[in-house]
C-alpha positions in Angstrom: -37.2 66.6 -17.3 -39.1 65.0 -20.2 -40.6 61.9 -20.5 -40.7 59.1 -23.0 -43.3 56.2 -22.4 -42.8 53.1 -24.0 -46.1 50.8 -24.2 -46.7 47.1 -25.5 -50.0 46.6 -26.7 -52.2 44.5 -24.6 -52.1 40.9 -25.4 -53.3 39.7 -28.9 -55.6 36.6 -29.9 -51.9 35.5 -30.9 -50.6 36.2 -28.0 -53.2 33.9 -26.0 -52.4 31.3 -28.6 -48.8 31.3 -28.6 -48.5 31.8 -32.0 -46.1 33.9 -34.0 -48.1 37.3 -35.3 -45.5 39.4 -36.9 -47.4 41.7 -39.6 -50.4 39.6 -39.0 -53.0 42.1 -37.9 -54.5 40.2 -35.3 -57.4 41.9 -32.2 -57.1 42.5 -28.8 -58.2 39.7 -26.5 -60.5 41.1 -23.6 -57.2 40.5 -21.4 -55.7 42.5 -23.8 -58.3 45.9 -23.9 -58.4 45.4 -20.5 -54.4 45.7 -20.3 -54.9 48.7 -21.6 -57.1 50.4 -19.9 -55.2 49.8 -16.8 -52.0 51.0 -18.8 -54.0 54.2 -19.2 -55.3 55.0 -15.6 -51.4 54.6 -14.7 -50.3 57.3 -16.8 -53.7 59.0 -16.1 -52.8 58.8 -12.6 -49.4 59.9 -13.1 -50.6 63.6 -15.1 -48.2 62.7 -18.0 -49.3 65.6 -20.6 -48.4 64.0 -23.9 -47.9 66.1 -27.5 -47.7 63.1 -30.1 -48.3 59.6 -29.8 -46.7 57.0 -31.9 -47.9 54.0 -32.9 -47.6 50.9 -35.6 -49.7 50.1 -38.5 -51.2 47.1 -36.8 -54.4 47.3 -35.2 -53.4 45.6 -32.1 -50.9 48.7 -31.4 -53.7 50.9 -32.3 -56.6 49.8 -30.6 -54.2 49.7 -27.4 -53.1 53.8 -28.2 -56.9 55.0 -28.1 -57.9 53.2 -25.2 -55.0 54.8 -23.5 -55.7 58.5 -24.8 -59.6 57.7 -23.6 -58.3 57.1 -20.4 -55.8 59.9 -20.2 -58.4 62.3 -21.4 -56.3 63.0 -24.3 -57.5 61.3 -27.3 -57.5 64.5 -29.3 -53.7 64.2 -29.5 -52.3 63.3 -32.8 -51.6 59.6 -33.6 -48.4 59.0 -36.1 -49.1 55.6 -37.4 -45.5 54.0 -39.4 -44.4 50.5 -40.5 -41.0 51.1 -39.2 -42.8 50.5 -35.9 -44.6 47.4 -36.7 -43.6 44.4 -35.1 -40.9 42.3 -36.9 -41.5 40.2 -39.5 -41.7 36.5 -38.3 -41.6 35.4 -42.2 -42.8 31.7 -42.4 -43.1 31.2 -39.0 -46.5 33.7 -38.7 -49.4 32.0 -37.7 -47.6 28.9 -36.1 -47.6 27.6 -33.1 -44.5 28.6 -30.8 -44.6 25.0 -29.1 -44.9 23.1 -32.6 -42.1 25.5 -33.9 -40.0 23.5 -30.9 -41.1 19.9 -32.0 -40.1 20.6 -35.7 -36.9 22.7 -35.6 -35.4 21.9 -32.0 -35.7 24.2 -29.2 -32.1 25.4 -29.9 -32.7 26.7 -32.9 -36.2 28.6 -32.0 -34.7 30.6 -29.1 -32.2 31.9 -31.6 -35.0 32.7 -34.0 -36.9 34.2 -31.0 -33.8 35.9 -29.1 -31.0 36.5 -30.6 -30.4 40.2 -32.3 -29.2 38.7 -36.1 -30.5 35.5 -36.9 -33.0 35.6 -39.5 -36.5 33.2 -39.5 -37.6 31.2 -42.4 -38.3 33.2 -45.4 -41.7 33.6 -47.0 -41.9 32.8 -50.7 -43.4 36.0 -51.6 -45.3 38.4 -49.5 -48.8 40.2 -50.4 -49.4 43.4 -51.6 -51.1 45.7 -48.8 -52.7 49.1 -49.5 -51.6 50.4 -46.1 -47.8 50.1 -46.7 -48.2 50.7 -50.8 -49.3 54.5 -49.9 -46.1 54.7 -47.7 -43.9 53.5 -50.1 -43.7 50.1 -49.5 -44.9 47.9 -52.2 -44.5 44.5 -50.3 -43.9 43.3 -46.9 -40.4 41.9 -46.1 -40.7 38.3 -46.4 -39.1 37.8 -42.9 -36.5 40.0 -40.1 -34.3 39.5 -38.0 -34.3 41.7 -34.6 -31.3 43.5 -36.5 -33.0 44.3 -39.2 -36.3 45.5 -37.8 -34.0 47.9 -35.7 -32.2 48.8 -38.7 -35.9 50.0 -39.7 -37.0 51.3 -36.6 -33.8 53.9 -35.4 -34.5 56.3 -38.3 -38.1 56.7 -37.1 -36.9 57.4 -33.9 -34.3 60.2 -35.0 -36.2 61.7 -37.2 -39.9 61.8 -35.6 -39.0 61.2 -31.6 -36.1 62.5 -30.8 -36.2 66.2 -31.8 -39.3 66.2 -29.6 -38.3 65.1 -26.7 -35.5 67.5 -27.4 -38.0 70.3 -27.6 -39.3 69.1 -23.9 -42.8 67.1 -25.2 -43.2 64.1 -23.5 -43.6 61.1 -26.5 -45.8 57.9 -26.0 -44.8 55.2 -28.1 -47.6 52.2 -28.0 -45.5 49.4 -30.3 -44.9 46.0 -30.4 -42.3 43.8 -28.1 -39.5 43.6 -30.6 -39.4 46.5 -31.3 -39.8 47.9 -28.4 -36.8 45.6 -27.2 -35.0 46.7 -30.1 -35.5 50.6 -29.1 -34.7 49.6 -25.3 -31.3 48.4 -27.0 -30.5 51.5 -28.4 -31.7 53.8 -25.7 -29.6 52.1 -23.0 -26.6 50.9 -25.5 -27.5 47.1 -24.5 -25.3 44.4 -26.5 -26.1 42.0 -29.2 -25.3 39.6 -26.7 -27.8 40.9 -23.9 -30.9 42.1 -25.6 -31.5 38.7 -25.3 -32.6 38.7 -21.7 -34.9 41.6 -22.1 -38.2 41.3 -21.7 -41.4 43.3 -23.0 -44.7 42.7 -21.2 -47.8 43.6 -22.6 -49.5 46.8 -21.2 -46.9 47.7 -18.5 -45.5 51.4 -19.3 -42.1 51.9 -19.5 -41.4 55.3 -18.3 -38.0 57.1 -18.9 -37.0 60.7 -18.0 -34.1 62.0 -19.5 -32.1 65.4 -19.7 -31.6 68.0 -22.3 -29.2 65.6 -24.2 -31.5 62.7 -23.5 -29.3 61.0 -21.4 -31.2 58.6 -18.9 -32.2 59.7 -15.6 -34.5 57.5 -14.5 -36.3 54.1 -15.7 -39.1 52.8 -14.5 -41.9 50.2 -14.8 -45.1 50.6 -14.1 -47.4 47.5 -12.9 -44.9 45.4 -12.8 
């Protein structure tokens, strides 16, 4: 039975501040490496031999991955970093406040921001140019997603890159971000638009699925929860 693990990185200086972060390339906290770590001694525990780790562009995601191969003893594995599994873009909203978002636009409107699968945040008015995406192909960030449109993004990735390997028999880390993660989760276990809502991502707890040869779900589980 193969394995897929699915990893949040460990909380972010955003995440301590309740701010949006988005593409925002934002640092571990020392809650957050130390998330990790403990994420790590799990699977390390467990004897999970992995044969590709996937990861994000964002350091956050990155930093989280290697501490996790230290502990696993298998940092020599290769790393595939891609944008399609950065976290989605929070457009205008990056860098604010959650709480203040509340006070200005009414609580109503930023749980749908937040939650729901297709509503889209305030737009940027133009977004940066950034080497790291320009060599992929990408000549500007999007100026702002919905959860929709991030898992538009992120599906591909997983046919073309994930997928085929677990169909193969190599268990696949994935160390991403919580939307996309939830937005993964929702295809995996064919979730509604409706009730991704209610699912939840915490930082640094593994999510650990075994699945057959047509990579049907066995088992789910998660780990230090």
């Amino acid at each position: 039975m193969v394995k897929l693990v699915l990893i949040r990185h460990g909380e972010s200086t955003a995440n301590k501040n309740n701010e949006y972060t988005g593409w925002t390339d934002v640092p571990l906290t020392k809650s957050g490496i130390k998330q990790a770590h403990v994420a790590g001694k799990l699977l390390a525990d467990a004897n999970i031999d992995f044969t590709m780790v996937h990861t994000s562009m964002l350091k956050r995601a990155i930093v989280t991955a290697n501490i996790i191969l230290d502990e696993t003893r298998q940092n020599w594995l290769p790393i595939q970093k891609s944008w399609r599994l950065n976290e989605r873009h929070y457009g205008a909203l990056r860098g604010l406040n959650k709480s203040d978002t509340r006070k200005v636009y009414g609580a109503e409107q930023v749980a749908l921001w937040r939650r729901s699968f297709s509503a889209v945040p305030p737009l940027l008015d133009h977004a940066e140019y950034d080497r790291r995406y320009a060599i992929n192909g990408i000549m500007q960030e999007p100026l702002g997603e919905s959860l929709k449109m991030a898992y538009n993004r992120l599906i591909p990735y997983w046919i073309d890159q994930v997928a085929p390997r677990l169909l193969d028999n190599q268990n696949q880390l994935i160390v991403a971000h919580g939307s996309t993660l939830r937005a993964l989760i929702k295809y995996l276990e064919n979730i509604s638009d409706d009730g991704i809502d209610g699912v939840e991502v915490e930082n640094g707890q593994p999510i650990v699925y075994q699945f057959d040869s047509q990579l049907k779900i066995l088992t789910k589980e998660i780990w230090g929860s």
